[in-house]
Every structure is written in C-alpha cells, then in structure tokens.
N, C-alpha and C positions, 0 to 999 in steps of 0.2 A: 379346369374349374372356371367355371363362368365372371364369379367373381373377380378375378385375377386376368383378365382379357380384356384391352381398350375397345370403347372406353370404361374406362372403372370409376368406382366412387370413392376417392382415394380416402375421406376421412371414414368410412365404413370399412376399409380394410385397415385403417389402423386401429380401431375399436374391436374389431373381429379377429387378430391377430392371430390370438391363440388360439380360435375356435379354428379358423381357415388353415393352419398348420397341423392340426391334430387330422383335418378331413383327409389332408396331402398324406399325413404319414399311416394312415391307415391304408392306404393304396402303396405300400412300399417296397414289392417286386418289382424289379426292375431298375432299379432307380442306378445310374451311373454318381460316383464320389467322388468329390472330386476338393481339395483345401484351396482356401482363397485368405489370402492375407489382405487388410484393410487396411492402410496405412495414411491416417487424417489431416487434414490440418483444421477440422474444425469438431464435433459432435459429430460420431459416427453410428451409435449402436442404433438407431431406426432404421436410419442406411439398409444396416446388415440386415435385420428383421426382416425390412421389407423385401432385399436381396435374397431371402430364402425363401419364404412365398411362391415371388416369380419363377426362384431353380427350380423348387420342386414342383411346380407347375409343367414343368420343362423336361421334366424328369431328373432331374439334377440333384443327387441331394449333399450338400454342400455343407463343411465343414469351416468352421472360420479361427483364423488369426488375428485380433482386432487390437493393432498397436495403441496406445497412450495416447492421449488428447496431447494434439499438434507434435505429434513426436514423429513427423513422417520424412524430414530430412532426414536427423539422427538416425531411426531405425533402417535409412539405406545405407547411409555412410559406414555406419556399425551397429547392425542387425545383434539382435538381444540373443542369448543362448536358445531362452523359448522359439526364438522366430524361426533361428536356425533348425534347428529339429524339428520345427512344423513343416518343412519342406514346400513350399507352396506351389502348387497348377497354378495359379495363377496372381498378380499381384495387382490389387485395385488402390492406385493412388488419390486419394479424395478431398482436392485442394480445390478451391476457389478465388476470388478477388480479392478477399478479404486476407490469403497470407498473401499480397504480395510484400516483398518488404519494405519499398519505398517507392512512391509515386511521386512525379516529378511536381514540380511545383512553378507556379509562373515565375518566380525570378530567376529559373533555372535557363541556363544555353544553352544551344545544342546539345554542344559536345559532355553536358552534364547530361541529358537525357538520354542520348546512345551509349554514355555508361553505363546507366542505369536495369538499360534495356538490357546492355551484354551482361551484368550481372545475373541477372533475374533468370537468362536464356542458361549461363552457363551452371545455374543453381540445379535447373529442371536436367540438364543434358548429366552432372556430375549421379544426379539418384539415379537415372536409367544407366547409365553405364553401369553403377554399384551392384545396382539390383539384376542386373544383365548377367556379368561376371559373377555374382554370388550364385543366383538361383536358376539361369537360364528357363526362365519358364516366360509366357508373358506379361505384360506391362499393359494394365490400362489407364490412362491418365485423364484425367480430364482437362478440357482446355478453359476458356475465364467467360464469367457470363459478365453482361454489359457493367458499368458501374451504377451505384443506385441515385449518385445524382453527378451534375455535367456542369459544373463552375461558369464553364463557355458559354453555354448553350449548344446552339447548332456547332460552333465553330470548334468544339470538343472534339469533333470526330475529323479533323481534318489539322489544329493546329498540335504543333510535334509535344507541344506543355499538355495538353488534354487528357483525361485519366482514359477518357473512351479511345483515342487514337491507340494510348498505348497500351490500351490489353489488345485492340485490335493487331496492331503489330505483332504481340507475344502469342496471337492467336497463329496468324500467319507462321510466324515461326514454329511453330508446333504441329503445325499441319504439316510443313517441309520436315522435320525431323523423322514424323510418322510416316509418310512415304518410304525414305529414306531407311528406317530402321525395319526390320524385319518382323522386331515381337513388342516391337510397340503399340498399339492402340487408341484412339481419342474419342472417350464417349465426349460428343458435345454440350457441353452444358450451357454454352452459349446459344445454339438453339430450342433444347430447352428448356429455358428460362424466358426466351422471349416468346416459343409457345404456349407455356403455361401461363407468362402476364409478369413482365419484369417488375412492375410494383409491385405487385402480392409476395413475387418469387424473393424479394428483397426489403420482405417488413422486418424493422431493425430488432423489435421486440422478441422473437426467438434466437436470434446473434447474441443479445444485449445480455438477455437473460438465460438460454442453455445453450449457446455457443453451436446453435446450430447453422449454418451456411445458407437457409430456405425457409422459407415457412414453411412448414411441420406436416400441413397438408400437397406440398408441391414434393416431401421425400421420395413418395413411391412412383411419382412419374422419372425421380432421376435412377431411381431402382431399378425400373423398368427397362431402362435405356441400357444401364449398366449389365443386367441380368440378357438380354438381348445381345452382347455383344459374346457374354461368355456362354450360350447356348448356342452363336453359333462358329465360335470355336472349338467347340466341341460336338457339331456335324448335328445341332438340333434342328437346323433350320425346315422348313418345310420345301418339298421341288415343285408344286407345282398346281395352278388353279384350275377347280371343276366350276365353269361358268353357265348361268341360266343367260336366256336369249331377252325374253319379253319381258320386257321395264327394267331391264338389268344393263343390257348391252345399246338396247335402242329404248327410245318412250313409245309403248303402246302393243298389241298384240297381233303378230302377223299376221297369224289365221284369219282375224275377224277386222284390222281396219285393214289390210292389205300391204305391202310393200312400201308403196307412193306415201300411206298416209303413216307414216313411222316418221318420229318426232328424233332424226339426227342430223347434222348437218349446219351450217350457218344460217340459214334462213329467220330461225326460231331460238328464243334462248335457252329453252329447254331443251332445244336438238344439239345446241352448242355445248351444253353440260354436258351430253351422252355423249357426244365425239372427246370431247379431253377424256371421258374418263375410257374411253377407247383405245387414244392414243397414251395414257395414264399403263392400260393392260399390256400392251401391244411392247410399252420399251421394256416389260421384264424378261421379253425375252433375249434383249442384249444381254440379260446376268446370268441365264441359264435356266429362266424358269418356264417350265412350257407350260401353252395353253390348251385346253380343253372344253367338250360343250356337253354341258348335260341339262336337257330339256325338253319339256311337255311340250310336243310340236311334233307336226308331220315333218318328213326328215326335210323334203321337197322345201316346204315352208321357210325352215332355216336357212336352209342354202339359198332361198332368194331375200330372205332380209341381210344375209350377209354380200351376197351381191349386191345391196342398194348401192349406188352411185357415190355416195357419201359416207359410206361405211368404211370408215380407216382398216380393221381387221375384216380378214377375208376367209374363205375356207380354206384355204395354204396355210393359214399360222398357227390350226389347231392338229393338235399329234393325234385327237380321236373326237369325233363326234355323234354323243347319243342324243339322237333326237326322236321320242317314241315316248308312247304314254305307260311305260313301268315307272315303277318306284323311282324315284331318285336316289334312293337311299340304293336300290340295287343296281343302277344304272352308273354309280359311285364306287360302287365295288368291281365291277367289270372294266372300267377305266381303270383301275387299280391292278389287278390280272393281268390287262391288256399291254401296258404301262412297265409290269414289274417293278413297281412301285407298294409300299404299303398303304395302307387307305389314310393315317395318320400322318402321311408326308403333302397332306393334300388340303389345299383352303375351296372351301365351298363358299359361292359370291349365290344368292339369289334374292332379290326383292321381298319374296313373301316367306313370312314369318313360320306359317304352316310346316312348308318344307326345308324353312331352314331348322325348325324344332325335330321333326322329323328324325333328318339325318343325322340333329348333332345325338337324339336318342339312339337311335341305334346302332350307329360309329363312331364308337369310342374314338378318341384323339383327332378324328377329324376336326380342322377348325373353322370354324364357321360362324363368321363375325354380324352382329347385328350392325346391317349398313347403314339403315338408316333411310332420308331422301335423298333423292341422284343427286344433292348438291352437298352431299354428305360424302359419298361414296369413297371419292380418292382420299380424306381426310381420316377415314376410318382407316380403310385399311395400311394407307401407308402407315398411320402410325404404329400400329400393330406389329411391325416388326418383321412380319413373320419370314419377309429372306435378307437379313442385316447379313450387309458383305463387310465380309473381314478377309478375304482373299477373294482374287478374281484372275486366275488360271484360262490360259488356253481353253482346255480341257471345257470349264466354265462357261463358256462363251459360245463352244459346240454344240455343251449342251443339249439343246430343242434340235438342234440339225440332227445328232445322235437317235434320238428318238425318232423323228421323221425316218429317218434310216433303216432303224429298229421297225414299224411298219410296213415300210419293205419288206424287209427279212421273212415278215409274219406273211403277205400276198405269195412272195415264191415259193413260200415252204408249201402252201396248200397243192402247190401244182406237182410237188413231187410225193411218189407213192413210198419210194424207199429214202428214208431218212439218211442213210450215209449216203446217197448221190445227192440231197438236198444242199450237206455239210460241204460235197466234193465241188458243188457250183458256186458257192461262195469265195472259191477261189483266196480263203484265209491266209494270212500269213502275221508274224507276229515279234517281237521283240522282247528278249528278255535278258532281261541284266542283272549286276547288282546296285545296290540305291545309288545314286549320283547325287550332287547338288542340284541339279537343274530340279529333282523332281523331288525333294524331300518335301514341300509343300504339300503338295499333292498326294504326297503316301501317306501323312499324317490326315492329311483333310477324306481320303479313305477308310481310314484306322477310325476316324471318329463318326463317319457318317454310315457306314459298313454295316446292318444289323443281322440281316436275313443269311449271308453265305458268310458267315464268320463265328468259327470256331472255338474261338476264345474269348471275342468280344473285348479283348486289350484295349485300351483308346492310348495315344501315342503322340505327343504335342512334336513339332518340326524337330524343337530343337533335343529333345529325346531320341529320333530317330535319326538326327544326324553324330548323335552319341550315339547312337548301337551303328551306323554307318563304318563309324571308324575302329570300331573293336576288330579285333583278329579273330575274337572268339565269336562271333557272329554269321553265320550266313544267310546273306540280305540277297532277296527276289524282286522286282517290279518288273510286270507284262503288263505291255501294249498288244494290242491286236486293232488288225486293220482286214478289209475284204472290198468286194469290188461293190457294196455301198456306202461305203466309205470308212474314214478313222474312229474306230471305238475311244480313243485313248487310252492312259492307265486305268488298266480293268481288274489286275489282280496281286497282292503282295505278299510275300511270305519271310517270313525271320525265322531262322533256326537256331540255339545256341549248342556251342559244341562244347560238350564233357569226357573228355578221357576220348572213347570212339565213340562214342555217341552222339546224335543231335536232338536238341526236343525242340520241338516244332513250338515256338510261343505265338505268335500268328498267322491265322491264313485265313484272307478274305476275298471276295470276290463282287465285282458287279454283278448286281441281278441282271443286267444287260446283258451279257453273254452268256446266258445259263446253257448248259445242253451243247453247246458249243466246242464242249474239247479242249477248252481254254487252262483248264485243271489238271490235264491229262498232261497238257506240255509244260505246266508249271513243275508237274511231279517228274516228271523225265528229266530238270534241268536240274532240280532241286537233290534230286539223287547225283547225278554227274558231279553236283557243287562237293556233295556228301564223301563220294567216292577220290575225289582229289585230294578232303579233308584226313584222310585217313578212315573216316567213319565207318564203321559196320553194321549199325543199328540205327533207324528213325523212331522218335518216339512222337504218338501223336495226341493230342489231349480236347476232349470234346467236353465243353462246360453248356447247359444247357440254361436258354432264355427263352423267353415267351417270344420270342423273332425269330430267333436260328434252328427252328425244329426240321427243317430241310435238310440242314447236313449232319443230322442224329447218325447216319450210316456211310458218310461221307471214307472215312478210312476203313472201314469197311469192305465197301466199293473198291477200293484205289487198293487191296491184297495186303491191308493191315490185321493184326490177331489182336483181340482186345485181351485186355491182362487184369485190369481193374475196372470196378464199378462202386461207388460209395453209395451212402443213402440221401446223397443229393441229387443221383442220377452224372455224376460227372465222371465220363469214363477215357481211359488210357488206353492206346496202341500201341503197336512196336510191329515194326519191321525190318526183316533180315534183308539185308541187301549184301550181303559179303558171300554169297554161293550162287551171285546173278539176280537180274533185274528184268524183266521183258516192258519194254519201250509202251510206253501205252499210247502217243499222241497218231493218229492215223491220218489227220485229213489239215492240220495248221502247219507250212513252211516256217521255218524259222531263219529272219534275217542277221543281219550283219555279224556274221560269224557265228551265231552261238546257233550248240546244237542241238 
C-alpha cells in the first residue's frame, strides 16, 4: 500500500488508521501470524497501531500483547499470567531517555557516575536475560535518543557529568550486548530521532500530557523502524534491485547524448551525485543483494555507458541485464523467472514516473519507490528499509556470487541435449546432516524466507529450531550442495517428528536455486535412512496450499507417496510405506563426509 511506503505522511496515516487497516485486512490470504508482546516504559497503544499498518503491509498480520503503562521492568522480572499464555514470537521493549532512572548530576564523581552507568547497564541486561529464559523468542530493544536539552552545552557530550555523554555511553553498551547476544535486537532510536529532528522528536507537550515518549506525529516513523526489523526476521526482506540505466544510474541518455556526455564522475556535481548513489548500489552487494538492469536501451548502449571510465558499477555486478524496448513490467518478470526469484522479492529504482506506475500496476508486491531527484535517491531508498540486516551469514555474503554462478549453470545447460548428462557435468556433490549449532541461524532464516518449495510454510525462529534440534523425537535434515561452479550453501531442510513408527514430515523446503537439480531426491534418500534407524515404517507427508507454493502441489506424489486425504481447503496428506524397501532415488549428487 502506497500509503504506508517512505516516505509517508505520518499525520495522514494516523488520521486514516482505521480506513488503511480495513484496506490491509480485506486483502487477508496469505498473511503469516505472528504475537508481539509490547512492553513500555512510556504510552504505547499508537506504537502498536501504527506497528500493525506496517506488519500488514508486510504481510504480517500481527497479534498483540500490550503490557501496563511503564510496567516493562516488572512484566520481565515477573511476566503477568496473561503475558505468559500469550506466548510471544517476538518481544518489543519500548523504553526511552525519559526512564532512565537517574542521571548523573554535576556535583557528582566519577566513581558516582560509573555507578550509575553500571546500574542502568545491569537493569537493561537483568530484563533480557528474564525474558530470554522465560520466552526464548526475540528481543527488540531500543536504544536512547539524544537528551532534549545539554546543561553543558557542547561539553555535554564529552564531560563524564553530561546527560548526552552518558546515554551515549549506555548506547555503546547496548550495541556490545547486541552483538554479543544472539536474539537481541536494537531498533535505533537514536537515529531516528535525530532523523526525524530531535526538537520536534522531543516536544515536552505530548510526554507532559499523554505520556507519550515522541511527538505523536514522529510515532509511525519509530513504527516503521520497529515493523522493519520484525519483517525481516521473519524472511520479509526483499533480495534484490531491478535497476533503469538513463537518469537513474548516470545523468542523461546514452542513446542520444553519447557516452562522453553522461553526467558521472567528479568533474560535475551532478555527476558526483550519480557516482555515490552508484557506489550507494554497488555496496548491497556486500549483504547479499544482487543487482540487475532493466532498461529501454539498445543492449550495445548499456554496456557502453556502463563501461564509462567513471562508472563505479560495471557489467560484472549485474546477475542479468535487460536492455531492449519491451515492457518493463515484462522485462521484470523474466528477471524474476531468470532469477528464481519471485517478482515481490524485487525493488524497482527508475526516474520516471510513468514506468514506475506502470509496473507498481501490474506487479502486485513489487516495490517501487518514488525516488524522487538524484539528490534524493540514497535517502529514499535507504530509508525504506527494504533489506534491514538482522543476520548476516556466510551464506549471505555469497549471495550475488551464488547467483552469478546460477547463470552459469543456466549457459551449460543449453549446450547439453540430454538433461541427465547436463546434471552428470556438474559434477554435484553435497552434504547432509542433522541441525548443528553452527547453522541453526541459517535454517530458521530459510524456514522464514522459503515460500515457493515449502510444503507447509512453518516459519521457525533459531531458538525454536534449536528446541526441535535437541528433541529425540525429531528428525532434523539440512543439505548443502556444492558443484564445480561453486557453493550453493544450505539449500534445503526437513524436520520430521516421530510417533510410535511413524514420522510426519512438519517441514520441507528448498531453495528455488537448486530446483531440478536432484537436491530433493538426496534429501529423500537420507531422510528415509534417518527413518529406518528410527524404527519407522511409514512417512507421512502433509501439503498445505499458498498462493506461492503451488510448485510442489505434487511434490509427494512424485517422490512414490499415496495421498490418503484432501479436505475442502485443498490441504492434502501422504504416506509412505517404506518397511517392504525403498528404491534410492538420488542418481547424479555424491554425498560427502560420511553420510550416505
């Protein structure tokens, strides 16, 4: 929804509240559940409001727990009966400057102020632990925006008495905890607050009189921030930019002023804009997001304004380039095909208005931001959110190489006629285990990001899966697969629970990367082995159908399962006999380090 996309006009979305939720929930297929306990130290219920907006924007539709005005130490230390039975996915602690509980004061010593400090530090570390131990789900905390005035002046921020020194300090320390802790989290409110405008963000008259932490119009930008962090803990994030060329990437249009006369580079400060915002695209790919071109141009054309001399990105850092006068809207979806990607996972950047209307019509979820002027551009989209790292994996970092790779795969395939000699020149080989610690991160950040080869659509937080890791009753899968263009990483996971002899299959998902690849074939061969050590006799397997996963409608079908059930949701049941033999299905993927 448009409205709900930076930048927004935050006091029209508080005025529009109920209209703008009514539009979200009439669109309500699909939507993942997910409970969020609130837990304040100042006026929280807009918070929440505005927090639902943005889930269900996100697809999220989000249930809430909204503890007691300033009751957010108590409710960790000891959690109300309600909280307990609410179970929370996730837990948003939503404190400010305003509880701290004592600010140091100039007649104060040191050694009174690094009390004070440790007090404060060991207040915040006692509720994460509580809430750790109780609910093992995540933690997002916020950390302290500036103070709204500086007794010092400048010298606030540098003498150890200064209120500004010492949130800065309790910031610092909150940043080391959040590294440090695994399911912690820090939406910053300290940035923004001084992006929004620390005066405004800290008019006393909303504190004074409803106890709210912000002026009242700055709510839905911390909403925003917060809503962003838990969509993409829950695998919302988008993977990757479809970018236009002409006044997007450079100032000017290759076709018609030429190469030479393209507006990047130092010379001009208008070329100097289009280079940062260059070098702006170019470092997403350190986080795993790849780049793409789709653009009205002779392909010739592109390739030489991306050759300019001063061109920071080059024709190497895009995984696909359309350059050709079709649609963009269809030129958008063929990246997306190309890709194995859904077209919803994908931010479209282009200058003109036209085609960015266009596309956002006729591709649903695609996001497509109005940029604005080139000296707009970084500002828009960064704030937008739309790849907020909450993990950043190996795996993560591959990424765009992965894809690059993937490309490959796609040029050799065409040379071979028979598709099993295609498979046999890949020279595959693969790994598969059951869950470890090293990669519980990574099996949950598949469990939630997984839509199109996943069966049951589960979503699965770390510390969930490190609970089903350690059950007995469990049988826990993760494959890697690797070939001679290099490492896919973890591509695919399965869980099983075992009942009496039986197991029922509660997840099994797979990268779209590896599709056709045989990757499923060896998951099923180990997956039985696991079964048959189990005592097991029977798999059962369970296909719940989404607007994403209509791929593997026949998925157990395929794989010599007999369906037993079908309700009038379309949700149907398998079983398979494995206790009178099994025939080996994987043909063409080695399997390493012992397993067979």
């Amino acid at each position: 929804m448009k409205e709900l996309e930076y930048p927004f006009n935050a006091k029209q979305i508080i005025s529009k509240k109920r209209k703008l939720r009514r539009l979200l929930m009439e669109k309500a297929d699909g939507f993942v559940e997910k409970k969020i306990a609130i837990l304040g130290g100042s006026t929280t219920s807009e918070i929440k409001n505005m927090m639902e907006l943005f889930l269900l924007n996100q697809g999220i539709r989000p249930y809430f727990y909204e503890a007691e005005y300033n009751q957010y130490y108590q409710e960790s230390l000891f959690p109300s009966e309600e909280f307990v039975k609410f179970s929370p996915d996730i837990i948003y602690v939503c404190t400010s400057n305003h509880n701290i509980e004592q600010y140091p004061s100039i007649s104060d010593a040191e050694e009174t102020v690094d009390r004070l400090f440790a007090d404060e530090v060991q207040k915040y570390c006692t509720i994460w632990d509580k809430l750790e131990a109780k609910f093992h789900c995540p933690i997002i905390q916020n950390n302290f925006e500036k103070p709204a005035f500086r007794l010092l002046g400048n010298r606030d921020s540098y003498d150890y008495r200064g209120r500004t020194n010492f949130l800065m300090r309790l910031n610092m320390e909150f940043s080391r905890q959040a590294w440090h802790r695994d399911n912690l989290f820090l939406c910053d409110l300290d940035y923004v607050s001084s992006d929004y405008g620390l005066g405004k963000w800290s008019d006393a008259y909303y504190y004074c009189m409803y106890k709210y932490a912000m002026h009242i119009e700055a709510v839905p930008y911390l909403a925003f921030q917060v809503a962003n962090i838990i969509k993409s803990l829950f695998g919302r994030n988008k993977k990757g930019f479809v970018l236009d060329l002409d006044n997007t990437l450079w100032g000017g249009v290759v076709g018609d002023d030429g190469v030479d006369n393209l507006a990047i580079g130092s010379e001009l400060p208008k070329g100097q804009i289009y280079t940062k915002f260059q070098q702006y695209i170019k470092e997403h790919k350190e986080i795993g997001v790849f780049l793409t071109i789709d653009s009205k141009n002779e392909f010739e054309n592109a390739i030489a304004g991306l050759k300019h001399p001063d061109s920071i990105l080059t024709e190497e850092d895009f995984v696909a380039i359309y350059a050709n006068w079709e649609p963009k809207d269809q030129n958008l979806l063929a990246i997306a095909t190309d890709l194995q990607v859904l077209p919803e996972s994908l931010v479209f950047i282009d200058d003109n208005p036209a085609e960015r209307y266009i596309v956002e019509e006729q591709l649903e979820g695609v996001s497509v931001p109005d940029i604005g002027k080139e000296q707009d551009y970084i500002r828009i989209i960064d704030r937008s959110g739309f790849f907020e790292v909450t993990s950043l994996s190996a795996d993560d970092q591959k990424r765009v190489a992965m894809y690059q790779e993937n490309a490959k795969r796609k040029q050799a395939e065409v040379s071979f006629a028979d598709y099993g000699e295609y498979l046999q020149s890949l020279e595959m080989c693969a790994v598969i285990k059951e869950f470890d610690i090293m990669h519980y991160a990574r099996i949950a950040q598949l469990s939630n990001k997984s839509n199109q080869f996943n069966l049951t659509t589960q979503r699965f937080t770390k510390e969930e899966i490190e609970i089903i890791a350690n059950e007995s009753s469990y049988i826990t899968l993760y494959g890697r697969l690797e070939d001679r263009f290099g490492d896919n990483g973890v591509v695919s996971v399965v869980i099983g629970k075992i009942e009496n002899d039986s197991c029922h299959i509660k997840l099994w998902l797979m990268s779209c990367r590896v599709l056709k690849r045989d990757m499923e074939y060896a998951m099923m061969d180990c997956l039985v082995e696991r079964c048959l050590e189990y005592g097991v006799s029977q798999i059962y397997g369970y296909y719940y159908p989404t607007e994403k996963n209509s791929m593997v409608k026949n998925f157990y079908r395929d794989m010599g399962f007999e369906k037993i059930s079908e309700n009038e949701n379309f949700n149907t049941e398998w079983k398979l006999d494995i206790k009178h033999g099994y025939q080996r299905k994987n043909k063409y993927i080695e399997l390493k380090d012992g397993e067979s």
